[in-house]
VEXKOLKE-244076 format. One line per 8 residues: number of its first residue (from 0); for each residue x, y, z of C-alpha. Coordinates in nm, 3 decimals, decimal comma. Example, Ala and Ser with C-alpha at 12.3 -4.5 7.8 and 13.67 -1.06 7.14 Angstrom:
2
0	1,230/-0,450/0,780 ~ 1,367/-0,106/0,714
end
This chain:
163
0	21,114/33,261/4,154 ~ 21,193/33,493/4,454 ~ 21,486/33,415/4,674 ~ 21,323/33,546/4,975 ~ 21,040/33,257/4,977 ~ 21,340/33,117/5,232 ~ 21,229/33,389/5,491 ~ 20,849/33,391/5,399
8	20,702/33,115/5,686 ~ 20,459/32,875/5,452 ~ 20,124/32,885/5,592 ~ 20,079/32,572/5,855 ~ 19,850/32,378/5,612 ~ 19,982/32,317/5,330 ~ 20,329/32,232/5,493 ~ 20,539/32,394/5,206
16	20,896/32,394/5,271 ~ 21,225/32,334/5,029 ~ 21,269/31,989/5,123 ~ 21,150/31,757/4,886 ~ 20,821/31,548/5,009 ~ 20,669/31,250/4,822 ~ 20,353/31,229/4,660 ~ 20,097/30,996/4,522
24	20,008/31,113/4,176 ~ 19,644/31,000/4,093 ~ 19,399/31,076/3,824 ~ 19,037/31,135/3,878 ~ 18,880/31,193/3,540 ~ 19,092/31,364/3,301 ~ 19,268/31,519/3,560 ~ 19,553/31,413/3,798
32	19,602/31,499/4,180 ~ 19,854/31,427/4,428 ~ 19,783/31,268/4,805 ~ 20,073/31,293/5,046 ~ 20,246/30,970/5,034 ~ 20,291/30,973/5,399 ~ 19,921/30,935/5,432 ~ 19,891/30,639/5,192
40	19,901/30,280/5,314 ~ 19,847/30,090/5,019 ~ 19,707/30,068/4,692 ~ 19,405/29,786/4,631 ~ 19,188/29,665/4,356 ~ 18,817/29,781/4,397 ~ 18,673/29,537/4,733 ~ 18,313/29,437/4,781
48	18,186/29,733/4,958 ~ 17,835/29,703/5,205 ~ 17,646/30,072/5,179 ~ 17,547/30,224/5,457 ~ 17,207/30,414/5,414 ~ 17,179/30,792/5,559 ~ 17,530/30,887/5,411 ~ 17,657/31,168/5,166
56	17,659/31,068/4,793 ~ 18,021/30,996/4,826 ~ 18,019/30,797/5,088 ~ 18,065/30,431/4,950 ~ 18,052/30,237/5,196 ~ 18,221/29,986/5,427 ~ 18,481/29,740/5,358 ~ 18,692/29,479/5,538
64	19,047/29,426/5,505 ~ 19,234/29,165/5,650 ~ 18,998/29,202/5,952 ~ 18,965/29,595/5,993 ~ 18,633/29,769/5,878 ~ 18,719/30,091/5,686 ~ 18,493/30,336/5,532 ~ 18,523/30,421/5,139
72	18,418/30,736/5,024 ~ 18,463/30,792/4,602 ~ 18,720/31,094/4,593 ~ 18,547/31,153/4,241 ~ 18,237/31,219/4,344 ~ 18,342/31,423/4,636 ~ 18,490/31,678/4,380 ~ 18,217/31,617/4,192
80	18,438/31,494/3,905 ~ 18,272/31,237/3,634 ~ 18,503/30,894/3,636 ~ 18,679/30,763/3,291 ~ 18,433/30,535/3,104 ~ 18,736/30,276/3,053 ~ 18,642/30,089/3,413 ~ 18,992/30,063/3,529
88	18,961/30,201/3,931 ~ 19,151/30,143/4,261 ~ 19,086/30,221/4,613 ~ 19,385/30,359/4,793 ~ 19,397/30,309/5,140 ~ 19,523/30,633/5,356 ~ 19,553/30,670/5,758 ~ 19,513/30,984/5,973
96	19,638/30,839/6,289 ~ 19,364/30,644/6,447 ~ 19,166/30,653/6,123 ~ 19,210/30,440/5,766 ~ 18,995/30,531/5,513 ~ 18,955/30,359/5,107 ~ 18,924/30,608/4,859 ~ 18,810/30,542/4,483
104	19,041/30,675/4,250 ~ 19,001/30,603/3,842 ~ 19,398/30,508/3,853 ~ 19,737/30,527/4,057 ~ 19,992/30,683/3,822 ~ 20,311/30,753/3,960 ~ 20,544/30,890/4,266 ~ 20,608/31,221/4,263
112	20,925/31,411/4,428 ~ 20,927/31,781/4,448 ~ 20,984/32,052/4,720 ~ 20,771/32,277/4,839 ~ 20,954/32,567/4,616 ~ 20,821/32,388/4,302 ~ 20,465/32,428/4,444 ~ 20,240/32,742/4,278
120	19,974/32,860/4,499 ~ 19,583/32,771/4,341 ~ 19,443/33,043/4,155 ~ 19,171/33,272/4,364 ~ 18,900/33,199/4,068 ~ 18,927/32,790/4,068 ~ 18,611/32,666/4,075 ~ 18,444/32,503/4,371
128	18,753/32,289/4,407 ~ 18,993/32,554/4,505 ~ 18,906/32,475/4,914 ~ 19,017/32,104/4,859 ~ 19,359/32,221/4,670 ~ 19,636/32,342/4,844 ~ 19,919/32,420/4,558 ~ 19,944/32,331/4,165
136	20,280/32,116/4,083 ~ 20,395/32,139/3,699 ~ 20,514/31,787/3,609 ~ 20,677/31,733/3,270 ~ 20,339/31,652/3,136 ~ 20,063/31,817/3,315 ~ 19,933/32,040/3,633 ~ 19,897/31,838/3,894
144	19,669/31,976/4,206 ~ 19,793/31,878/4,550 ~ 19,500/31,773/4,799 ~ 19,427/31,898/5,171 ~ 19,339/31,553/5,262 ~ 19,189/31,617/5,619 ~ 18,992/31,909/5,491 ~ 18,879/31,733/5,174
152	18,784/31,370/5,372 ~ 18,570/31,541/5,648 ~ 18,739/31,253/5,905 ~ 18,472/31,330/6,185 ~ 18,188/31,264/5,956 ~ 18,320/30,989/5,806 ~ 18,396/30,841/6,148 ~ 18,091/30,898/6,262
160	17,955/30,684/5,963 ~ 18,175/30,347/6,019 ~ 18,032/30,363/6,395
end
């Protein structure tokens, strides 16, 4: 590690700074990712969903809860990842100011604490991925890819679909 990463400005999206920030740690196949725990609202078991023809393959669907329609897209098949076999999802609920959105994971893991000085920049050759990931976390047990949320969700489109 470089001391001078102090006087290096992190670039404005992936908010990487020495203060330790909280994260979601979920899996989606055999691999695990991390959401910004600021962003999540809750963590539910799978909901009847209504489709909504016209949308992208990822796009679930709608769901109420409690009274408030939200879309759900399937983060899996948004990174084109295959789910486990074993069944076991949840939907995690996440909110970009005006807009909640469900999102399929295969499982919630475990909060994660790190600062941003913990955080490895992607490599330039990950696959098709790589525009969705904004930094690689080692854990004790595995590499865990940290999310760009807005940029991965697409929240106009998907707003556009729930009207």
């Amino acid at each position: 590690m470089h001391s001078e990463d102090n006087n290096t400005p992190a670039p404005a999206e992936s908010k990487v700074s020495s203060i330790a920030e909280r994260y979601l740690e979920i899996a989606l196949g055999s691999e695990k990712y991390a959401l910004p725990l600021l962003r999540v609202r809750e963590v539910i078991a799978p909901p009847k969903v209504t489709e909504v023809p016209g949308t992208p393959a990822y796009y679930v669907g709608m769901m109420n809860l409690r009274g408030q329609v939200l879309s759900v897209i399937d983060l899996r098949k948004r990174l084109n990842i295959t789910p486990k076999q074993e069944g076991q999802e949840a939907v995690v609920i996440l909110e970009f100011d005006d807009v909640s959105i469900g999102a399929f994971v295969d499982s919630v893991n475990k909060v994660l604490s790190f600062s941003g000085s913990e955080v490895s920049a992607p490599p330039p050759n990950l696959n098709k991925t790589s525009a969705h990931v904004v930094g690689i976390y080692q854990s004790e047990e595995n590499l865990v890819s940290i999310l760009a949320l807005e940029k991965l969700l697409d929240l106009p489109k998907i707003a556009s679909h729930a009207a």
